[in-house]
C-alpha positions as CSV (number, residue, x, y, z in Angstrom):
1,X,111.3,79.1,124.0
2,X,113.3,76.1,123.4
3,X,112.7,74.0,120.1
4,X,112.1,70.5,120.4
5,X,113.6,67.4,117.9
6,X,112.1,64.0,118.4
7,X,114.9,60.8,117.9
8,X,112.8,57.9,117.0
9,X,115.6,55.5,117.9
10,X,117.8,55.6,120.3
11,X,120.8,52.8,119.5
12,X,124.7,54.3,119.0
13,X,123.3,57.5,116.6
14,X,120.4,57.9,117.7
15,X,121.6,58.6,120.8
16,X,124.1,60.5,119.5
17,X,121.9,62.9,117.9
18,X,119.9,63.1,121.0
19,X,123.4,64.8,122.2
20,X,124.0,67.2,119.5
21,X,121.1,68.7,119.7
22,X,120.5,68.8,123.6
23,X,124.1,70.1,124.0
24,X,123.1,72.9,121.6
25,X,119.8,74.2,123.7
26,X,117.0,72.3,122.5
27,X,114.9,70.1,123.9
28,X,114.3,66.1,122.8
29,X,112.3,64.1,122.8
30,X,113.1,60.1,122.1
31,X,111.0,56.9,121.6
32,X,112.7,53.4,121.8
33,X,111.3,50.3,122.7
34,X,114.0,49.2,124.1
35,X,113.9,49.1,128.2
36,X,117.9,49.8,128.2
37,X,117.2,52.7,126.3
38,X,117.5,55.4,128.7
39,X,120.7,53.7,130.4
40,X,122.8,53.3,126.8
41,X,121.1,57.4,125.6
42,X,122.6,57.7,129.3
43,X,126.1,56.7,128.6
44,X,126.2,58.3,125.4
45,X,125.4,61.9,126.7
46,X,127.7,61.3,129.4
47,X,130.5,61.4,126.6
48,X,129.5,64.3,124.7
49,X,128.9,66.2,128.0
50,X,132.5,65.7,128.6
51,X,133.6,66.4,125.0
52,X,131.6,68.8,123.1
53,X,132.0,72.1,124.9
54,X,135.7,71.3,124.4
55,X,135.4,71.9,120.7
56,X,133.5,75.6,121.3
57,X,135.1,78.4,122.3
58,X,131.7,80.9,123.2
59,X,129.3,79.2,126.0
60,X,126.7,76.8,124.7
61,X,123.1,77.1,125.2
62,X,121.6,75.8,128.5
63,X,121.2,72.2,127.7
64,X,118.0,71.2,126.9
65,X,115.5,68.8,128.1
66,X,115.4,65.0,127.3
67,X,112.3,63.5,127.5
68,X,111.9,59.9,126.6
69,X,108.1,59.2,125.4
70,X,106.2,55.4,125.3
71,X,104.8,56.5,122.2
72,X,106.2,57.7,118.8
73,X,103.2,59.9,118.4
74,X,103.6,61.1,121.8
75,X,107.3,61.8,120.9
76,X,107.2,63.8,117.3
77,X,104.3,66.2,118.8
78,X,105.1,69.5,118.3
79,X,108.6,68.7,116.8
80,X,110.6,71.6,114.8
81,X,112.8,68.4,113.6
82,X,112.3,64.6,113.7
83,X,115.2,62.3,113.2
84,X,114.5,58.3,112.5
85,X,117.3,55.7,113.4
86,X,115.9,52.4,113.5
87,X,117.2,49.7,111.8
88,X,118.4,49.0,108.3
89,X,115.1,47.5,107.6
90,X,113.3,49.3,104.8
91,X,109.7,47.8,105.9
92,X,110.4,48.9,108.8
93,X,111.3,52.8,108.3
94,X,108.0,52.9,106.2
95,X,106.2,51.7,109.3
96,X,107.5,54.3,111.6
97,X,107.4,57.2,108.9
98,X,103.6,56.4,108.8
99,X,103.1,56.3,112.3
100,X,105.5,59.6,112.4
101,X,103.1,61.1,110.1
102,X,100.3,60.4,111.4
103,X,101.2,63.5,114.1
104,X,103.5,65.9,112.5
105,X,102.9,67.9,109.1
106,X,105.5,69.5,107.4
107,X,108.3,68.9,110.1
108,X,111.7,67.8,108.3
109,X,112.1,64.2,108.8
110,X,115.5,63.3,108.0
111,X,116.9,59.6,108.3
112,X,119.9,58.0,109.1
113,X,120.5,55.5,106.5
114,X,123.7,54.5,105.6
115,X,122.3,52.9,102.5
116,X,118.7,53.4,101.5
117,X,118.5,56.3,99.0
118,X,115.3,59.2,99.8
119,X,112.8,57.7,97.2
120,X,112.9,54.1,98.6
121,X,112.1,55.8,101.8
122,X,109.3,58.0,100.7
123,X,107.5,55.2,98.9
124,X,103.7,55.1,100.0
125,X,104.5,58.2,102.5
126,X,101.5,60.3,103.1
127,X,103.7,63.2,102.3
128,X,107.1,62.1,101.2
129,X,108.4,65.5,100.1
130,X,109.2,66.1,104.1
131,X,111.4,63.3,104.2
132,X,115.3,63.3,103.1
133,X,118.6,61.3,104.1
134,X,120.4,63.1,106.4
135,X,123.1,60.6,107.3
136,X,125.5,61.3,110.5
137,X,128.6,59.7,111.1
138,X,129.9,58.1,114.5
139,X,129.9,59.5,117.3
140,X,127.8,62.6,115.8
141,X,128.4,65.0,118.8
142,X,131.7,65.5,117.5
143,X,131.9,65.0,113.8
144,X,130.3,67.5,111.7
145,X,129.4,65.9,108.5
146,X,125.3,65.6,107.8
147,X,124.9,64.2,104.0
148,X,121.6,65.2,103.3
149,X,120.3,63.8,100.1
150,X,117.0,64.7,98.7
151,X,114.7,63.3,96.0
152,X,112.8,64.6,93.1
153,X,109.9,64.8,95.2
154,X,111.5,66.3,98.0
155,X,110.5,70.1,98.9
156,X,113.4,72.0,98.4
157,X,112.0,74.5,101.4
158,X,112.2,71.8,103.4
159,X,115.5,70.6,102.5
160,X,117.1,74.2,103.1
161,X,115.3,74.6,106.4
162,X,117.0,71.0,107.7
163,X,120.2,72.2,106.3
164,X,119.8,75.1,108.2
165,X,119.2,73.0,111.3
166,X,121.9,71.4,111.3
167,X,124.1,74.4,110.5
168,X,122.9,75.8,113.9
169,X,124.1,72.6,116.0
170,X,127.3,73.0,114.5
171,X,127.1,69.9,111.9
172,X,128.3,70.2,108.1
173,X,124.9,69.5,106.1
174,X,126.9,68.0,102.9
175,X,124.4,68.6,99.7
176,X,124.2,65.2,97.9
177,X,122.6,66.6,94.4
178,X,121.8,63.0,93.1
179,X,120.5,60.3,94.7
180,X,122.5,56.8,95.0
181,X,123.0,53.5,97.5
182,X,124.8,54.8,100.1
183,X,125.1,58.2,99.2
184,X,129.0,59.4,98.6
185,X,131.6,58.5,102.1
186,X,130.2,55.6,103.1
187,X,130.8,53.9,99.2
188,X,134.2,54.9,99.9
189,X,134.2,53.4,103.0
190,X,132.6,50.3,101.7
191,X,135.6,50.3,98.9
192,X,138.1,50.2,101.5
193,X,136.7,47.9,103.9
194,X,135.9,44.9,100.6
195,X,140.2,45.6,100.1
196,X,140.7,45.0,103.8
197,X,138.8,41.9,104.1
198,X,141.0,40.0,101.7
199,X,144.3,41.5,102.8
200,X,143.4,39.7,106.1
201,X,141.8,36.8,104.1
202,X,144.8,36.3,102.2
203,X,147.3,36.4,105.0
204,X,149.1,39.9,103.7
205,X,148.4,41.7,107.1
206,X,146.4,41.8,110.5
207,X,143.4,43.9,111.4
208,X,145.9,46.0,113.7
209,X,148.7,46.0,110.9
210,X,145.7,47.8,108.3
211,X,144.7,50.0,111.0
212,X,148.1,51.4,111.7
213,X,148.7,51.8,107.8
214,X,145.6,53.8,108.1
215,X,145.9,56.3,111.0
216,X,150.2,56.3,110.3
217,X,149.7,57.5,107.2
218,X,147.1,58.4,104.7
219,X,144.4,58.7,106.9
220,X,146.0,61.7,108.6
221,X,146.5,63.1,105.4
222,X,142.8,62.3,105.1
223,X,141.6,63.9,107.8
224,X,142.6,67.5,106.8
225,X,143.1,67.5,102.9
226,X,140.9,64.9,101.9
227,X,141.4,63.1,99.0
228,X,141.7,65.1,95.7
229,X,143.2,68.2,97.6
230,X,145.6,65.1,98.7
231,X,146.9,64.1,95.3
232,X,146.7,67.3,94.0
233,X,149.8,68.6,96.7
234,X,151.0,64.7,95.3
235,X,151.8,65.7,91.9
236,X,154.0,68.6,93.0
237,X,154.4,72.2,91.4
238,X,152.4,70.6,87.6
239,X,149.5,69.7,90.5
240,X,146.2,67.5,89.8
241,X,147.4,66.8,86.0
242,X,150.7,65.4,86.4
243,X,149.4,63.4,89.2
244,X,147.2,62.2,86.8
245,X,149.4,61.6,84.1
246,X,152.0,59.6,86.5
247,X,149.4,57.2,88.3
248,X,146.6,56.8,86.0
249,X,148.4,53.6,84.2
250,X,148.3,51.9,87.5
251,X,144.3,51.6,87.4
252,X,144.8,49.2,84.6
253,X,146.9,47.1,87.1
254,X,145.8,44.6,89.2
255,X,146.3,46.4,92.5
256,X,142.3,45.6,94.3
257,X,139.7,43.4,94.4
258,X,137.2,46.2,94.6
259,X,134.3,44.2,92.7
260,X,135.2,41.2,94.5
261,X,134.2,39.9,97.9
262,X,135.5,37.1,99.9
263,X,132.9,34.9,100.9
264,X,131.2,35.8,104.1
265,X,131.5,33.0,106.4
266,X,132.0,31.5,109.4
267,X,135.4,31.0,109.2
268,X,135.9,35.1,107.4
269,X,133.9,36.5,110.8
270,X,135.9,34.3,113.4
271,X,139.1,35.9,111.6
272,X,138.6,39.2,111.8
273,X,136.9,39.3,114.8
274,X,140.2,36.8,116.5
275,X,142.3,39.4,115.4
276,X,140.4,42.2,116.5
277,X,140.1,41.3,120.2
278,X,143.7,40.4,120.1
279,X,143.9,44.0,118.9
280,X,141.9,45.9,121.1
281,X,140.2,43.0,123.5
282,X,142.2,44.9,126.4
283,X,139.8,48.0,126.1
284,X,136.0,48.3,126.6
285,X,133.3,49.5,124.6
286,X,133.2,52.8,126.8
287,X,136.8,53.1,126.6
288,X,137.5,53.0,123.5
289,X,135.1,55.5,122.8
290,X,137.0,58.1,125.3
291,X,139.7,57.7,123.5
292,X,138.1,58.1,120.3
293,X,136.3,61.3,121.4
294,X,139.3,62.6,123.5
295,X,141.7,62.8,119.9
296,X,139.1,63.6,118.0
297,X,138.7,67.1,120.0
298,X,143.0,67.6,119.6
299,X,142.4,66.8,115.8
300,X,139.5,69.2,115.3
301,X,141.0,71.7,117.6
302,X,143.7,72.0,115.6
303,X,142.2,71.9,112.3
304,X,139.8,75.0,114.2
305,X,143.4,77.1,115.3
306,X,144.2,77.0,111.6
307,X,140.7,77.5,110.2
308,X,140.9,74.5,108.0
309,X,138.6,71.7,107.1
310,X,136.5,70.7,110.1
311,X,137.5,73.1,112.1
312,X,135.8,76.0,109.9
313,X,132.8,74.6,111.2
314,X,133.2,74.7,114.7
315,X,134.8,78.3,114.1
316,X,131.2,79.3,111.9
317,X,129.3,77.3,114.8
318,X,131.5,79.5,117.5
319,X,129.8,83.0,115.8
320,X,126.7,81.6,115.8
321,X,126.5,81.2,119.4
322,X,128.0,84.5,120.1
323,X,125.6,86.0,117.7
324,X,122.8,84.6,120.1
325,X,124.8,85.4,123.9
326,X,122.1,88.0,125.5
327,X,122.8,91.5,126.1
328,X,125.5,91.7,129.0
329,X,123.7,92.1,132.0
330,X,124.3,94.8,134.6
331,X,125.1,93.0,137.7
332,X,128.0,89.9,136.9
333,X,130.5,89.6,134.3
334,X,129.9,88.0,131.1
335,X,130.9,84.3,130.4
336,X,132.6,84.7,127.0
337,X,135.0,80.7,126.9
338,X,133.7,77.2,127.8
339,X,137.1,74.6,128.0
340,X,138.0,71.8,129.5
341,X,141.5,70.5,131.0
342,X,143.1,68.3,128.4
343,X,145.9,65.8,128.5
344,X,147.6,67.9,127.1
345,X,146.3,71.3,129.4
346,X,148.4,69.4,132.6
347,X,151.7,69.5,134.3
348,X,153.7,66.8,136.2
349,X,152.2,67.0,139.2
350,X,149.0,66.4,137.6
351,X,148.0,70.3,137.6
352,X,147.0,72.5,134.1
353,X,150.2,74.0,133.7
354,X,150.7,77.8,133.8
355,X,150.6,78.3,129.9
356,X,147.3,77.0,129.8
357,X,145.8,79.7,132.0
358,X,147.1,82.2,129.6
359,X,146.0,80.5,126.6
360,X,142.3,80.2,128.5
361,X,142.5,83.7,129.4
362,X,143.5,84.6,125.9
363,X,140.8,82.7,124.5
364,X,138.0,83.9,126.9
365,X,139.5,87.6,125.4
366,X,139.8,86.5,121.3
367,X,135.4,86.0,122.2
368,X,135.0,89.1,123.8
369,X,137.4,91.1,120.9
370,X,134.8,89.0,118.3
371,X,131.8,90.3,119.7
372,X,132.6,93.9,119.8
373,X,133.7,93.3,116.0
374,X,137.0,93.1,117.0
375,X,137.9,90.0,114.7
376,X,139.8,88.3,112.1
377,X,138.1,90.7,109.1
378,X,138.9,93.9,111.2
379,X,142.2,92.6,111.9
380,X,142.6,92.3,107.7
381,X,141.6,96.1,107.5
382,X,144.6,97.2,109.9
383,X,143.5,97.8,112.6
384,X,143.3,95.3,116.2
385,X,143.5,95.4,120.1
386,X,147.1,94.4,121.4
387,X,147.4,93.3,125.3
388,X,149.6,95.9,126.8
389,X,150.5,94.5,129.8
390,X,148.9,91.6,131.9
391,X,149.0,90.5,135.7
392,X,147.8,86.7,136.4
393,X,146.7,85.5,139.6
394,X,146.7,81.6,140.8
395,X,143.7,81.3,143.0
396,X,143.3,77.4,142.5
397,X,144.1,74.4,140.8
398,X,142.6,72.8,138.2
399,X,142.7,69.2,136.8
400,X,142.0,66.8,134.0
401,X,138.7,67.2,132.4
402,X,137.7,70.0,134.9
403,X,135.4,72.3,132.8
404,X,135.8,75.9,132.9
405,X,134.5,79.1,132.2
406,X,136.2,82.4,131.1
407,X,134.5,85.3,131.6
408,X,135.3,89.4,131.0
409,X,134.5,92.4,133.3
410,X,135.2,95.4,131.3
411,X,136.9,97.9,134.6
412,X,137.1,100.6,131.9
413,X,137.6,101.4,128.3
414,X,138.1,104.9,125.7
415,X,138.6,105.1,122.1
416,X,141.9,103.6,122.3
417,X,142.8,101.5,125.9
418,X,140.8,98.6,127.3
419,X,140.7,97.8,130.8
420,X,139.4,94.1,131.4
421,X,139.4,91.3,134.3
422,X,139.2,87.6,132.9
423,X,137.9,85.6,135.6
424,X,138.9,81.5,135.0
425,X,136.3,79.7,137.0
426,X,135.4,75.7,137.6
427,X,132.0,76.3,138.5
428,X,131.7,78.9,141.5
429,X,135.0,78.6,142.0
430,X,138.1,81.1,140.4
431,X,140.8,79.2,139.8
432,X,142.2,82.2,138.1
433,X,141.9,85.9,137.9
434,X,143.9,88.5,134.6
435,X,144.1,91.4,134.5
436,X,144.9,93.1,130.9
437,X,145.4,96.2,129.7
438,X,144.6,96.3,125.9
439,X,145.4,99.0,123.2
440,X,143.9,99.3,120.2
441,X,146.5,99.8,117.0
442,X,146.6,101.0,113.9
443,X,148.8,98.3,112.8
444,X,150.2,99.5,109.6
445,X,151.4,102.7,111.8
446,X,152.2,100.8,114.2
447,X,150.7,103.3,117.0
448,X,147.8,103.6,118.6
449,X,144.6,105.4,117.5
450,X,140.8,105.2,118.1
451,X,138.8,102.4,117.2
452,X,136.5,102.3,114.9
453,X,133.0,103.6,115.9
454,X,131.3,100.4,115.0
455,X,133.9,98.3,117.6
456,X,133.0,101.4,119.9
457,X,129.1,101.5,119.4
458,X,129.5,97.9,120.9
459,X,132.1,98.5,123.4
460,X,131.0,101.2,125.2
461,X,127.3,100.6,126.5
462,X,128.9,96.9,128.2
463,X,131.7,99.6,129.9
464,X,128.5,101.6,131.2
465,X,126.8,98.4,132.1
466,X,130.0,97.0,133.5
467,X,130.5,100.1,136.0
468,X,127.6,98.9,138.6
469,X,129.7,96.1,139.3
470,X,132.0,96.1,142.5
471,X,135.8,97.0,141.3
472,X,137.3,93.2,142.1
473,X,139.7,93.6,145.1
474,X,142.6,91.7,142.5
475,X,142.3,94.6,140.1
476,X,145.9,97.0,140.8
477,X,147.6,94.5,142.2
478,X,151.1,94.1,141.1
479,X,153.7,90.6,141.8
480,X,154.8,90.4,145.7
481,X,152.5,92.5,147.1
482,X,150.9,91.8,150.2
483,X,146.9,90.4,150.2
């Protein structure tokens, strides 16, 4: 049975959370006041339905139900996990965690706060140890990080337990061990933002001329190093201390404002925001956030392909959700790849270009090679599954932002050869059929031999499932020949 999280608020993050966690099987429930509500939750899941899977390579869960209650007490009952996004208002948080408590005992309550720390929020709670920070950033259906912050009078059970949580929706639940205003990123991000304000203030650049500084340069380096790991490559073969020892005088120097703040005025708000519609005034709201979400997933992607940063976390959410794939079932194939057609996936003629069929066909087989324990740790030991030979068949065409699914029929298999047909499908349709003949090597020897009986134990009884299934009229075929 399906768990169920209550979102008590649904603005940008709320909403967002609503997402990650329906995307990843469970059911939600939501309470807003608002009557656009539903419409901008709407909008938001319409993103992440068309960006998520694109980050997972193994079949999500069936999405779960949203249900959208008039009530909050109607919407936390019987919740495994209850998430609070209202406003930055602190009165108001302690209204709605009394009213939250009121019908749930026990459930992790975790808020979004960008600022408040844990023990303002628990003060006069009927049991505060249940509620903790656990602050997402935008849009959270793609970005992993979770900093959950607890309190002395926090339960540490219940801390682990939302941690956990979050693990299994594929977020990064980033342990904050001591409690302070706006926990760690956002006082960076607070930092940066003061020095921006009076470089546009002063005149030295534009909104758009910062931004481009930003995401030209260090914020690429950013994005996959951070910033230690950043300045540590910086100071060369002598590392973090010469780094040190060569830029440490220039914190004496006058370089930032960073405990001064231009005044906040009229005149400061109709400058930024002048510059920033001149910047990006030509996109919308909705728009924008395509394009956000659409090079987020080639960023994390990449980072994933080289098991770095971010992308170890969608690789560690990736064996979670095979861990959970039910046993193959007798009668079909088994869907083993969710993807979608990227920019980057399509050809001139607006088509996903030949590569890309191989590269989902190798992916839907990498998933099926991992769950028979076929993966990167058995690979270490010596031993792995080489494709043989292969024979592609074009059946369709597919397009931008077409999802598909790759799925394996195992034909036949021994100690050493598998025979497999990788079916690339957009909904009922196969776009795609490849057939691959795959031997397993002892890579060090560089012939073939057995596998090991572990990979076998799982191989085998999905071969003996598999052989009740029709022999797909493709399979044998070779280039040329006649249908």
């Amino acid at each position: 049975m399906a768990r169920k999280a209550a979102i008590i608020g649904g603005g940008v993050i709320g909403g967002g959370w609503a997402a990650r966690f329906l995307l990843n099987g469970w059911n939600v429930n939501v309470f807003d006041p608002d009557p656009q509500a539903e419409r901008k939750i709407g909008e938001v899941l319409a993103n992440a339905r068309a960006s998520l899977p694109a980050l997972s390579d193994v079949p999500l869960p069936a999405e779960g139900k949203i249900t959208f209650c008039g009530t909050i007490t109607e919407a936390v009952e019987g919740a495994d996990y209850i998430q609070e996004s209202v406003s930055e208002r602190l009165e108001l948080k302690h209204r709605v965690f009394a009213q939250i408590q009121q019908a749930s005992h026990g459930v992790p309550i975790g808020s979004s706060t960008s600022g408040f720390k844990p023990s303002e929020l628990q003060e006069n709670a009927a049991d505060p140890s249940v509620i903790l920070v656990a602050h997402p950033f935008n849009p959270v259906y793609l970005l992993p990080l979770a900093e959950v912050v607890p309190s002395a009078k926090s339960d540490p059970k219940v801390i682990e337990r939302a941690k956990e949580i979050l693990r299994e929706i594929g977020m990064f639940p980033l342990h904050v061990r001591k409690e302070i205003d706006a926990h760690i990123a956002d006082r960076f991000l607070e930092a940066v933002w003061r020095e921006a304000l009076w470089l546009v203030k002063d005149g030295v650049a534009t909104t758009e001329e910062i931004d481009e500084a930003i995401r030209m340069g260090f914020g690429l380096r950013w994005g996959q190093m951070g910033l230690f790991e950043t300045y540590r490559v910086a100071g060369g073969e002598a590392g973090m201390k010469h780094f040190m020892a060569q830029f440490g005088p220039a914190l004496k120097w006058p370089w930032t404002k960073l405990m001064d703040v231009p005044e906040f005025n009229d005149e400061l708000v109709d400058l930024i925001a002048g510059q920033s519609d001149a910047q990006s005034g030509k996109y919308t709201i909705r728009e924008l956030e395509r394009i956000r979400d659409q090079n987020l997933i080639g960023f994390l992607r990449a980072l994933k392909d080289r098991d770095w940063g971010a992308g170890k976390v969608l690789k560690e959410h990736d064996k979670m959700l095979a861990a959970k794939l039910p046993a193959p079932p007798k009668a079909e194939p088994m869907a083993m790849a969710q993807m979608q057609v990227l920019p980057g996936w399509i050809d001139y003629n607006g088509h996903m270009t030949e590569s890309r069929y191989l590269f989902a066909s190798s992916e839907t087989c990498d998933n099926f090679l991992r769950l028979i324990g076929a993966d990167m740790d058995y690979v270490k030991g010596g031993h792995s599954y080489y494709t043989a030979e292969s024979h592609i068949m074009h059946l369709g065409e597919a397009k931008l932002g077409d999802r598909l699914t790759g799925s394996v029929q195992v034909l036949s298999a021994d100690e050493k050869r598998l025979h497999i047909l990788i079916r690339i499908q957009r909904g009922d349709e196969v776009v795609a059929s490849v057939e691959q003949i795959l031997l397993h090597v002892d890579m060090k020897a560089g012939k073939t031999c057995p596998a090991a009986p572990a990979v076998l134990s799982r191989l085998m009884p999905i071969a003996e499932a598999h052989k009740s299934l029709a022999r797909p009229d493709s399979v044998g075929r070779h280039v040329g020949q006649r249908k």
